[in-house]
C-alpha positions, 0 to 999 in steps of 0.5 A: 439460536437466539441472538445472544448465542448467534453473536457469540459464536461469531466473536469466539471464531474472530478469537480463535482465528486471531490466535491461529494467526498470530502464532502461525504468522507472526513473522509475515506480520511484523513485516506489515506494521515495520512496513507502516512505520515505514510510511508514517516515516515518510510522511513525517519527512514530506510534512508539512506538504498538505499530502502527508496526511494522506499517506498517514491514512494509507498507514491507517489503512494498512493496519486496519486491513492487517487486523481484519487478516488476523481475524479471517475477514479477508474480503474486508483486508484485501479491499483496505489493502487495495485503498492504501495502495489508491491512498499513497499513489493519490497522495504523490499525483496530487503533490504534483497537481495542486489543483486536484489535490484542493478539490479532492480536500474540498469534497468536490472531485474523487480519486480515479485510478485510471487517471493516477496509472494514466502511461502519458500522465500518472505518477508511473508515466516516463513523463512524471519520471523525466520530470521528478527522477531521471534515470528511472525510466527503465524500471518504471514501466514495470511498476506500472504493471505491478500496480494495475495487476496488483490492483485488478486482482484486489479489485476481484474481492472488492467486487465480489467476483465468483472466485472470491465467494468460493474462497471465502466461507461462513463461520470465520476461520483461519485459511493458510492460501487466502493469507499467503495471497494477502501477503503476496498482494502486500509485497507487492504493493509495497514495493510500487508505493517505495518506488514511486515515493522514491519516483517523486521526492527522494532526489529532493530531499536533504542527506539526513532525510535521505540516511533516515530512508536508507535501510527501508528503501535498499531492502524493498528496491535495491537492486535499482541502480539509480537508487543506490546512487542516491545513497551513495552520493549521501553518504 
């Protein structure tokens, strides 16, 4: 097979994969990009704080990691999922931690996901809650380890771990459980990035942002108390 026919071949599967995929999912992805219009929302509402950007580049790679599922490059779409998850918990730790936030824009320190789900001092920390949302305490240990599970198993394609390779096989195509895991991880990471953008700025926003976020926010974590009172009290 000469390079030409090799080629071929590959984009004629990403094309049938895609087809496959929109067809039979078209529902379930919907949900992804109404999610991404969801975050590019709040990023508008936060702006002009320097961080709104980096949630414009987790709605980035959301949508990015929903077209390499579409195609069936699903180690690619689990570790773009796992970035945007990073991305938005990055972009709340640094709204409170300015100092971090200019050295990261400068290029002289990184991200490190130990230190945004620290339990003493990271954006899911009872001392970050007491501070931004009092009254969410009860609820934020669970997102916490919603967060670090969800990740930890992103991180198993990400790394290369055995069970992905086993899952994962050469020509492309489309796999209804690999889907159904991406879906699952996605749900799961959007309920922890609305309830810590919730966490830090809903109680500071004014009664026309807070309307705008109403629909989005009661359909992911409504059946938080704290939350709705929020809603209630704007309306």
């Amino acid at each position: 097979m000469n390079i030409e026919e090799f080629y071929s071949n590959i984009f004629n599967s990403l094309n049938e994969t895609q087809l496959k995929t929109v067809i039979e999912k078209r529902e379930s992805l919907s949900k992804v990009h109404s999610f991404t219009d969801d975050l590019l929302l709040w990023s508008n509402i936060i702006n002009p704080r320097s961080e709104f950007a980096i949630i414009k580049y987790a709605a980035t790679e959301i949508q990015l990691s929903s077209i390499t599922l579409v195609i069936g490059l699903y180690r690619q779409s689990f570790a773009s999922l796992r970035l945007a998850l990073e991305l938005v918990l990055s972009a709340i730790y640094f709204s409170a931690n300015e100092l971090s936030l200019r050295e990261w824009e400068t290029g002289s320190t990184d991200i490190y996901w130990n230190q945004l789900i620290d339990p003493e001092n990271g954006v899911l920390s009872n001392r970050f809650c007491k501070v931004f949302f009092p009254g969410l305490e009860d609820s934020t240990a669970a997102y916490l380890e919603s967060a670090k599970k969800t990740y930890r198993e992103l991180s198993e394609f990400v790394h290369g771990n055995i069970g992905t390779w086993e899952a994962i096989v050469f020509p492309l195509s489309f796999d209804e459980s690999l889907f159904n895991k991406w879906m699952s991880s996605f749900v799961d990471i959007s309920k922890v990035i609305i309830f810590s953008l919730c966490l830090k700025f809903l109680k500071h926003l004014d009664k026309t942002s807070i309307n705008q976020l109403e629909a989005h926010i009661l359909e992911q974590i409504g059946d938080i108390a704290a939350i709705r009172q929020i809603f209630d009290k704007a309306s």
